[in-house]
N, C-alpha and C positions, 0 to 999 in steps of 0.2 A: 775081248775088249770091245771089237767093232758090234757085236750081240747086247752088248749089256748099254751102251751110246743109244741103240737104237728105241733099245725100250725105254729108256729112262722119257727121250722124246715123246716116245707115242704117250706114256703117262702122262705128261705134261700137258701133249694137246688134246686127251680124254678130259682133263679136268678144267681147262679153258671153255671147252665144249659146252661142258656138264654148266657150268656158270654161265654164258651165254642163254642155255634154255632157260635156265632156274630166274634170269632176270625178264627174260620174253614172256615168261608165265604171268608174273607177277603185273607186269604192265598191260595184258592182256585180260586180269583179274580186276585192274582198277577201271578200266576203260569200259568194262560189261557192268559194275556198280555205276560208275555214273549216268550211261544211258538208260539204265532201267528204274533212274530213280523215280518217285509220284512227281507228275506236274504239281498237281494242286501242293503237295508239302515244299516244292521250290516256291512256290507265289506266296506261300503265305512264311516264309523264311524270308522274303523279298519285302514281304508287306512292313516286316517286325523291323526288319532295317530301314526303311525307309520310308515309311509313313503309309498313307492312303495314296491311291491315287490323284485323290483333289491336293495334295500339297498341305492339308490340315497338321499342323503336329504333334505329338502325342497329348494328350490331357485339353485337345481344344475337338472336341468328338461332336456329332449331333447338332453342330452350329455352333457351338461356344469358341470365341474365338479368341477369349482372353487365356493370356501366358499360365502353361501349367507352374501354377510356385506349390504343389506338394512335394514334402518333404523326402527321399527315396526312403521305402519304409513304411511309407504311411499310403500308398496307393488303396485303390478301393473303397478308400476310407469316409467319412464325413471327416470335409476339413474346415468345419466353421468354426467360428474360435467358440470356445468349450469356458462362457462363464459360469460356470455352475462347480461351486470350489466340492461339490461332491464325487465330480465327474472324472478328477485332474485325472490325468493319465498316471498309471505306477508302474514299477517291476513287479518282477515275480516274485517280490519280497514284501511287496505293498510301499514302496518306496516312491515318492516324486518322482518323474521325471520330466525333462527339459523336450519338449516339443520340434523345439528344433535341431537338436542333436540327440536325440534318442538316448541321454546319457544322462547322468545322474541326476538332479535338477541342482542348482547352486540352493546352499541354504538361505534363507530370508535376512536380508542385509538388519545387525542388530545397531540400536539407536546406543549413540556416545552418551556418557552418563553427564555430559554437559547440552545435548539434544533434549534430552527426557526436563533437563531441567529447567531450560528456555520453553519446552510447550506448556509446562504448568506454568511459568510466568505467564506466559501471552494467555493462557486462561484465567489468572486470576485478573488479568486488564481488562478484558472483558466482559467478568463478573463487577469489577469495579465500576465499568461503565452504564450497568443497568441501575446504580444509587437506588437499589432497594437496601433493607437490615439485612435479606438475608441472605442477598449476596454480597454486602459486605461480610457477613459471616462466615461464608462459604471462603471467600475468596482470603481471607485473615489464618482459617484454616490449613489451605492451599501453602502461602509463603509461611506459615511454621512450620510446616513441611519440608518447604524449599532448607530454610534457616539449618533444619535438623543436617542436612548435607553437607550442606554449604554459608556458612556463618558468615561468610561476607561477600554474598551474592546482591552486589548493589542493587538490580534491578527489582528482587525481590524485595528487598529494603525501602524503594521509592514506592513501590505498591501501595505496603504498610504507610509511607508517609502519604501518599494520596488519599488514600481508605478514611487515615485523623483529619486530612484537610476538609476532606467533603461532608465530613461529620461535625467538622466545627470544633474542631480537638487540637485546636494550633500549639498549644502546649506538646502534647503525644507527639506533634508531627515534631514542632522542634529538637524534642528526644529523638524521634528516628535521626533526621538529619547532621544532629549531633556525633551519633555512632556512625555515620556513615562518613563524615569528614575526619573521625578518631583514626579509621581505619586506609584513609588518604594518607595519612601523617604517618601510620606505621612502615609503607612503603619504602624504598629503596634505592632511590633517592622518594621523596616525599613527593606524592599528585594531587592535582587540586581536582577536587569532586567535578563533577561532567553538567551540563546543561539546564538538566534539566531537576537539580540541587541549587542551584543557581535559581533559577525562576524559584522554586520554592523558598528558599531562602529570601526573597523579595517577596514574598506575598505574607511571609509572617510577619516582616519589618512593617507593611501596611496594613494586616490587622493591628498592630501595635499603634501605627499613625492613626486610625480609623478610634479607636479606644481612646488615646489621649485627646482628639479633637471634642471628643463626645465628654467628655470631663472637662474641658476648658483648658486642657492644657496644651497650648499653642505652639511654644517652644520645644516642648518633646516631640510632638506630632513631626513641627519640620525637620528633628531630628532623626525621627524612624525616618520618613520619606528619603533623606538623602541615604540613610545606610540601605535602602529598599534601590533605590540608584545605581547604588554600587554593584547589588545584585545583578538587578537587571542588566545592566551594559557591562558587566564580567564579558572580559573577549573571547572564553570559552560557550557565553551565550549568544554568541553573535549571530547563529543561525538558529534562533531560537526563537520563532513567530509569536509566542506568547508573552517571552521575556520583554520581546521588543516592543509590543505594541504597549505595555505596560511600561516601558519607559518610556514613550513617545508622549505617554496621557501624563506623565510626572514630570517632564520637560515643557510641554503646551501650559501646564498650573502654572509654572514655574515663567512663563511668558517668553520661553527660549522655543519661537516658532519654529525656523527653518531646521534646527536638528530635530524635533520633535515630529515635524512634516514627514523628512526624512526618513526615521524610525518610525513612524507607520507606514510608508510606503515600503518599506522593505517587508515589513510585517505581514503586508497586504499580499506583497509576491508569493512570500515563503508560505504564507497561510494559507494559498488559495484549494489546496487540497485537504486540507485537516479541519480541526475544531473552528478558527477563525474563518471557514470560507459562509458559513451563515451566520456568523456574532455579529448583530446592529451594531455594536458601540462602536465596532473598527470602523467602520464608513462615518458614524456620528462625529467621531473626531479627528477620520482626517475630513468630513467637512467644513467644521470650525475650524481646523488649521487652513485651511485653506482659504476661508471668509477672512481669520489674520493674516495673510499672505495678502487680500484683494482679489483672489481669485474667482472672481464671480460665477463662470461658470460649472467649471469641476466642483464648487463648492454647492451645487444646486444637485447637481448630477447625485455626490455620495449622499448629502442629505435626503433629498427624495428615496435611494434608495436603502436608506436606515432606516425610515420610516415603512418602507414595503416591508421589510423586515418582520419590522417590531410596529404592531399598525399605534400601539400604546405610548410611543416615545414625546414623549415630553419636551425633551429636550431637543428633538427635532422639531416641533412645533415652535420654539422658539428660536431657534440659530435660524430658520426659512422664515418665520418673522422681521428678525432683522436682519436676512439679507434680501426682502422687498420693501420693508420701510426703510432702508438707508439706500434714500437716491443719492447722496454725495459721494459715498463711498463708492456707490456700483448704478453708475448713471445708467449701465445697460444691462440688463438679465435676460440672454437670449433673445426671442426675438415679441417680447409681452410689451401689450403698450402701456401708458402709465396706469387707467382704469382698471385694466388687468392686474398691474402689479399691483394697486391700491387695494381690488378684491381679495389678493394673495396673504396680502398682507395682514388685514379686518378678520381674517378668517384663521390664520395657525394663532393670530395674536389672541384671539376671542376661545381659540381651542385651549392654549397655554394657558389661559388667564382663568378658565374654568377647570382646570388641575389642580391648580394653585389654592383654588377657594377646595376643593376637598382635604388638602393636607391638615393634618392635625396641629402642624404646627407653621403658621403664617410668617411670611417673609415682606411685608410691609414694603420696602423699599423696592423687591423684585416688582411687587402687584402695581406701585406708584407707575413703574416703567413702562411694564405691558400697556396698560390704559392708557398712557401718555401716546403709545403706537396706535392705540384703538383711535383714538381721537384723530390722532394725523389720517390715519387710512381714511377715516369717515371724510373731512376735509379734502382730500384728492378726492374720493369720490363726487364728490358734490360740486366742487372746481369742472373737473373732465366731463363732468354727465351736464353742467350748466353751457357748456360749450359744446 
């Protein structure tokens, strides 16, 4: 027993033994691999983690010192942007890909069938806008197109009603605006047509007024004009530079100044980017509202510049007529002295008054008036110059 004790030990500590050397080897094996490794393959293992030794960082090499933003992936590469839709990057399938995720490319975002149908609008307004045949032709086209989709695509509807106005087909346009107010009423509770129906609706009322005056019928005329009123100042056209200034000029007839001043001043705000920012008329009448006001000088200021305008204005020669032959009214006009005003005056009255002799059809009592201011002017002058 004390035999069999003895060896079982010594077995025990032959195999203790045996694993002590077998780990001494091995640490001995590791320690001869790392001394003999290349310098040069440590430094340049040193270089890959760590940059250069100037502190450069990767993708800023040779002096370039702007941040590397290549994509991982794309190194070596030319990374300048690639407009040449021949060039685009693909897979291995010939398939787009997304540049900066190396992955599939998103498909091309497709247009809503109410997008598609809003740019042929804004293209036939622009074809509108060029008042040839044959863009209106074009552009007539265009919204029976739009209609084939969409049959109650107002905007495309007001097109067609612009296309008859500009044409002089106030009848046609009526018909549009008709169907497009049928189709207000079939709604849900029932809506009243938008803006710019409104304005339109007012300028057929004043072809009508413009028609009956020209026949002599007096009473209709002031009857289109008041329903042409109602148009125009509809509260849905209240931001509507066109409508407004068009009731501003039917309210000034009508001798109601101060709303009418009003309604073109607003006219004047909202317009200053659109159609009304170079129309003469707008300055022309609110100069004359203004001369009704007493305003002597704003009412010099838009008239002068009615006239830069439109150099042809007629009726600018006249309202700056009688706002320098009327010393009662406007004892002062900036800072002109009276021979100045008297030359002011001799001079749009004598432009006015040689208009008037080309019309075809003479206004007698207007011609009376003018001459009546030619003669005052000439009088001040000859007063002021004798002194």
């Amino acid at each position: 027993m004390k035999t069999s004790n003895t060896l079982r030990w010594s077995l025990s500590l032959l195999w203790i033994l045996l694993s002590v050397a077998l780990v001494s080897g091995c640490s001995k094996k590791k320690k001869s691999t790392t001394a003999t490794k290349d310098p040069a393959a440590d430094k340049k293992e040193a270089d890959q983690k760590g940059g250069d030794a100037d502190g450069k960082p990767d993708g800023a090499k040779d002096g370039d010192t702007s941040p590397d933003t290549t994509p991982d992936g794309a190194k070596d590469q030319d990374t300048s942007p690639d407009t040449t839709p021949g060039d685009q990057k693909t897979d291995a399938d010939g398939k787009p890909v997304d540049p900066k995720t190396d992955g599939p490319a998103p498909p091309p975002k497709e247009q809503t069938e109410a997008e598609k149908l809003r740019a042929q609008v804004l293209q036939a307004e622009q074809l509108v806008a060029k008042r040839t045949d044959a863009a209106y032709k074009e552009a007539l086209a265009l919204v029976t197109e739009i209609l084939k989709r969409d049959f109650s695509n107002f905007d495309a509807l007001l097109v067609m009603a612009t296309i008859h106005y500009q044409q002089e087909n106030l009848e046609k346009m009526r018909s549009v605006l008709d169907y497009i107010q049928g189709l207000h009423k079939k709604n849900n509770p029932p809506t009243e047509p938008g803006p710019q129906w409104q304005y339109m609706m007012g300028k057929y009322y004043l072809f009508l007024a413009e028609g009956a005056e020209g026949k002599g019928m007096n009473i209709s005329a002031i009857s289109y004009r008041s329903q042409a009123e109602k148009y125009f100042g509809h509260p849905s056209a209240a931001s509507h530079p066109e409508a407004l200034f068009a009731l501003g000029v039917l309210l000034l007839e009508r001798q109601e100044t101060d709303p009418g001043v009003t309604a073109l001043e607003k006219a004047e705000r909202l317009g200053g980017g659109n159609v009304l920012k170079k129309e003469w008329r707008l300055p022309l009448n609110l100069g004359a509202g203004y001369l009704m006001q007493k305003k002597a000088d704003v009412a010099l200021t838009k008239l002068e510049y009615a006239l830069n305008l439109n150099k042809g204005c007629d009726r600018c020669h006249y309202n700056l007529a009688l706002l320098y032959i009327s010393v009662e009214d406007f004892p002062k006009v900036g800072s002109l002295s009276d021979k100045e005003r008297a030359d002011k005056a001799l001079y749009h009255a004598r432009t006015f008054n040689d208009a008037l002799k080309k019309r075809k059809t003479a206004d007698r009592a207007l011609q009376i008036r003018v001459e009546s201011w030619m003669e005052l002017a000439r009088e001040r002058q000859a007063a002021k110059g004798a002194k």
